[in-house]
C-alpha positions, 0 to 999 in steps of 0.5 A: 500500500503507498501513503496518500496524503491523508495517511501521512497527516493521520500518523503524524497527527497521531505518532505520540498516541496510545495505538490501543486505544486509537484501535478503540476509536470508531475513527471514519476514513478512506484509508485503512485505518487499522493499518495506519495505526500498524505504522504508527505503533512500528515507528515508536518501536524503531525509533532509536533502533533506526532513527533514519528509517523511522523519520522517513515518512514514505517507509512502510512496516509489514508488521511489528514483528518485522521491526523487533527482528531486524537489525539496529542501524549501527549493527547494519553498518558494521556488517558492512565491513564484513562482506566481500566486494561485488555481488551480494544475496541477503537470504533472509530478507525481513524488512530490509535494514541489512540488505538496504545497508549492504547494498551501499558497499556491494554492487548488485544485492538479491533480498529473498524472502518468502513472505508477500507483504514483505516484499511489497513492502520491501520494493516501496521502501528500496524505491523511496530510499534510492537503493536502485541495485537491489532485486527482490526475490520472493522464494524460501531461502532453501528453495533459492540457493538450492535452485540457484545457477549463480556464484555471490561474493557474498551470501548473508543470512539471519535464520528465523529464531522463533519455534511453535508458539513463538519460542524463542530458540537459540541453538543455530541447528534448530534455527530456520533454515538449519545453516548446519546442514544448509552450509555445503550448498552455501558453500558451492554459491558464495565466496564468503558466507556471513551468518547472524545468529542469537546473541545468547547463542554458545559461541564454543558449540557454534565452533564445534557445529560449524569448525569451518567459522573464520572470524565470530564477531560479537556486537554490542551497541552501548554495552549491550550484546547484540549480535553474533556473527559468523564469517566463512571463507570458501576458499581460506580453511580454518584449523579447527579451534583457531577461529578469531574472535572479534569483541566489538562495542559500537558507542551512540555516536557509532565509535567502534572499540575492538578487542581480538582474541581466540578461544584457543589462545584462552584456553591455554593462558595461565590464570592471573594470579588473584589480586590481594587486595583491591588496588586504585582503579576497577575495571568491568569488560564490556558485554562483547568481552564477558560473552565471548569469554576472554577473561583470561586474555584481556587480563593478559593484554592490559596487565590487570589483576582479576579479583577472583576467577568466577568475579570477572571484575579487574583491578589495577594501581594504574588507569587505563584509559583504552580498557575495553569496558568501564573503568572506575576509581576506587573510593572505599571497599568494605566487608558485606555485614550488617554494620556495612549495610547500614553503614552504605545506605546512609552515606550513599542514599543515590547509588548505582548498585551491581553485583558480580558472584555474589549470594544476593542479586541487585534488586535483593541488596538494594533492599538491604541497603535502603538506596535508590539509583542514581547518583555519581557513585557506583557499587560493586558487591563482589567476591574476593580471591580469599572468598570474602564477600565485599561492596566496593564503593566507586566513581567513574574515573576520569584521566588520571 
């Protein structure tokens, strides 16, 4: 369906609206009103996930599924450095963030995708955003590469991780298509195979399922994990368990910071030597790292003391200021007891409170504590290598 104008002024009449009860309404127009408010509902939901899509008023949503599923802006241009030059088939087209974005680097794009509406909607929106090198195809995403007579440079896709009644799955052979078994034929058409799996996924079964993965790149954005991806070479063998993994964190402004390691490495560092005590500064890895399980590594790059094997918290006399993650100076560590508790609460009554191997959860000592969040100080409820439980009271560092 395209937008007449009396469409547009009703969404944007409308865009800051309760869309259930605008469903309530008996609203009278010559337009489909309930797919109206469809559009208005997807634009609140994308609105900091695709800031540029959102904002563009010819742009139409399938469904609201559609927009939870799909990539982010920021994850959509990452991937852009990952494909190789020439032609591209995103597989797993959806709405089209991935291949709209792809399409900037690559010089001719194939979106396949089996479901109607979403192809319709698919050709507007590649129109109205100028992507004029894209064709879409609507097949299943087996049937296409199965039957396909061409070679891409690269073939990206996102298998559906949704089972019967709308489970959400993250083990890669139970995701839809099976890239497992799929892998051989995607082999024979691409020269680089590009697979976006859960973020929850487990990146050492990963290995074990698919031993030919190259490269996993883990994507946060603001310190939230993402995306998992995985790059396959055709044509560059991968010794098993040598795969390079990519812990990458994407800031609002789209600054990247990258810390490389490999599983294999990992598994044969020594373990740190447990710190003493907590020294000046604190340091908690991004989310990238702490998924992938560079522990040991990023330990070994940065010189860092870890407070206790299963803490994954760091500790140094030294600021770092390129450590991958947050830093923070120490103000005062004290034992976890009741006195402490009490003690906490009133000298800070605003904290941001976390806790990391620890018997209680944050919300739990929260409680205990008698705090409310907020503030400039940030508290860590920890273990110690000697298994003593402590709250380490901290401020964000600042270059010192």
């Amino acid at each position: 369906m395209k937008y007449q104008q009396t469409i547009q002024d009703f969404i944007s009449e409308y865009a800051d609206a309760d869309t259930n009860r605008l469903r309530l309404m008996n609203i009278q127009a010559d337009f489909d009103v309930s797919w109206a408010i469809l559009q208005i509902e997807t634009r609140k939901k994308i609105r900091h996930k695709l800031p540029a899509w959102a904002a563009n008023p010819n742009l139409v949503f399938p469904s609201l599924l559609s927009t939870e599923q799909c990539s982010s802006e920021l994850t959509a241009r990452y991937k852009q450095q990952l494909i190789l030059p020439g032609d591209l088939a995103d597989l797993t087209g959806g709405l089209g963030i991935d291949t709209c974005y792809l399409a900037q680097k690559a010089s001719q794009v194939v979106y396949v995708e089996r479901m109607t509406e979403y192809c319709q909607a698919a050709r507007t929106n590649f129109k109205w955003l100028g992507a004029d090198n894209i064709t879409v195809v609507e097949d299943d995403s087996t049937h296409f590469i199965q039957h396909c007579n061409r070679c891409f440079d690269t073939l990206y896709i996102d298998p559906a991780r949704r089972g019967s009644g709308n489970k959400r799955i993250f083990a890669l052979d139970e995701c839809e298509p099976n890239v497992v078994v799929l892998m051989p034929e995607l082999l024979r058409h691409g020269r680089r195979i590009v697979v976006k799996v859960s973020p929850m996924a487990d990146i050492s079964a990963i290995l074990t399922l698919l031993p030919e993965v190259r490269e996993v790149h883990v994507v946060s954005v603001r310190n939230e994990c993402k995306e998992l991806l995985l790059i396959i070479d055709s044509n560059t063998p991968v010794q098993e368990g040598f795969a390079t993994i990519y812990c990458v964190d994407i800031d609002a402004t789209g600054q990247e910071s990258t810390f490389t390691f490999s599983l294999d490495k990992e598994k044969h560092l020594p373990h740190s030597a447990p710190c003493e005590a907590v020294a000046r500064y604190l340091y908690e890895p991004n989310s990238s790292i702490l998924k992938a399980g560079a522990y040991k590594s990023i330990a070994a790059a940065y010189g860092v003391d870890k407070l206790q094997i299963n803490s994954h918290l760091y500790t140094s006399d030294c600021y770092l200021p390129d450590f991958p993650g947050r830093k923070f100076e120490v103000v005062e560590v004290v034992d976890f007891n009741a006195k402490s508790v009490k003690t906490v609460g009133k000298q800070y009554p605003h904290i941001n409170l976390s806790t990391r191997n620890f018997p209680l959860t944050a919300t739990e000592l929260q409680k205990r504590i008698k705090c409310k969040d907020g503030g400039e100080f940030y508290l860590f409820a920890t273990t110690l290598a000697d298994n003593r439980k402590v709250l380490i009271v901290t401020r964000k560092a600042v270059n010192a």
